[in-house]
Each structure stands twice: as structure tokens, then as C-alpha cells.
N, C-alpha and C positions, 0 to 999 in steps of 0.2 A: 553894652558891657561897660562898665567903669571901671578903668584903671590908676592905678596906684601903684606912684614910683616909688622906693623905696632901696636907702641905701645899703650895702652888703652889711654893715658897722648895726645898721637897724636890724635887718634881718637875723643875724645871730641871735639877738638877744629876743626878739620873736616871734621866731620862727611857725611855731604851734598854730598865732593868732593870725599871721596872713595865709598859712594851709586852709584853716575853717575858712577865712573871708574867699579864697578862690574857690574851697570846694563846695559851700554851703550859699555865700553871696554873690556867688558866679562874676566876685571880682578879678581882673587881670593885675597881680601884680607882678611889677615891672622893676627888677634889680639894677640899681646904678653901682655900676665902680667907678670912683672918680669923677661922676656928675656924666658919666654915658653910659648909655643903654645898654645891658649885656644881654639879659635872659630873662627870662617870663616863666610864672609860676601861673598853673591855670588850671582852672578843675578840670573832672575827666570829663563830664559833659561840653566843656570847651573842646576839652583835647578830640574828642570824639567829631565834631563839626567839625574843625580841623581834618582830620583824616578824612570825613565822605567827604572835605570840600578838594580832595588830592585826589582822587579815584577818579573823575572826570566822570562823573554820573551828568547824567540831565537833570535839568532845574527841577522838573517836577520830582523828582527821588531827592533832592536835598530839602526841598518845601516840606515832603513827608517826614524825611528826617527830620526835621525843626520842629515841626508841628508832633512827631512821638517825643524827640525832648522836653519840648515845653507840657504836654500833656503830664510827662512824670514829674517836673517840677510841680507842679499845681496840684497834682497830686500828694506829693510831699507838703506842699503847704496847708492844704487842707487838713493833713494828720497832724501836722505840729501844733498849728491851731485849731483841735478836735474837732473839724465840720465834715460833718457825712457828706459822704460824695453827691455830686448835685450836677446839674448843668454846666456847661463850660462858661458859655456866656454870661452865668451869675456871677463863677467864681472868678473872672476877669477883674467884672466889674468889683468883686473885693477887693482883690486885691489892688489894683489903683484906686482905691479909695486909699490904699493902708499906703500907698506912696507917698 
């Protein structure tokens, strides 16, 4: 996850463009007042890891969880950049090429 600090003074003015960065670039940004840490803005795909990591599941129910997030991410990227659904292993390997 890459985060991105970002001061309250920034964040007013916009707002819009760090929501898309946490909800769609699975960025954390990370609100400073006065040059300290306050609050985190974080897509709900975060927020949601977040939560099963609070339930005290076993490893292997949060590995599934990660592994159904990332399968809808890759999904989602395959529709935005119009590729029919394919092998996982292929569409990996796109997508770290496109990194």
C-alpha cells in the first residue's frame, strides 16, 4: 500500500482527488495537522481487511479474504483496460508489467 501524507490545508481543496486515489489506487492517505499524524482516508477494500483483520479469524480465512480482494481488483482492471477475463497468472503478470 502507498501512503500519502497530506496536509488538512491540501485536503480541502482536494478532496475529490485523494477519495479516487484511496478508493480506486488502494492509496492510504494520511492527514497531517500541524505536521502530525491525525487520520487516514482508505478505500473500503482497505477498510474491509481492516475489519476481518479485527474478528480474530485464522490466517487461512484472512489469506482467502486477500486472495477474494485481489481477485475483484484484477478483475476491475481487466474491465477498465477492456481484457476478457483470462487466467490469473497471465493477468498478474500484466499487470506488473504496467508497474
Amino acid at each position: 500500500m502507498r501512503e500519502v501524507e497530506v496536509s488538512l490545508s491540501d485536503l480541502r481543496q482536494r478532496l475529490g482527488g485523494y477519495v479516487n486515489r484511496a478508493a480506486y489506487g488502494g492509496a492510504r492517505i494520511v492527514l497531517l495537522s500541524h505536521g502530525e499524524r491525525k487520520a487516514a482516508i482508505v478505500g473500503v477494500e482497505d477498510l474491509e481487511r481492516l475489519r476481518q483483520a479485527g474478528t480474530g479469524r485464522d490466517g487461512a480465512a484472512h489469506a482467502f479474504a486477500a486472495a477474494g480482494l485481489l481477485r475483484e481488483r484484477i478483475r476491475r482492471w481487466q474491465e477498465e483496460q477492456g481484457i476478457q477475463s483470462r487466467d490469473v497468472v497471465e493477468t498478474l503478470r500484466a499487470v506488473r508489467e504496467t508497474l
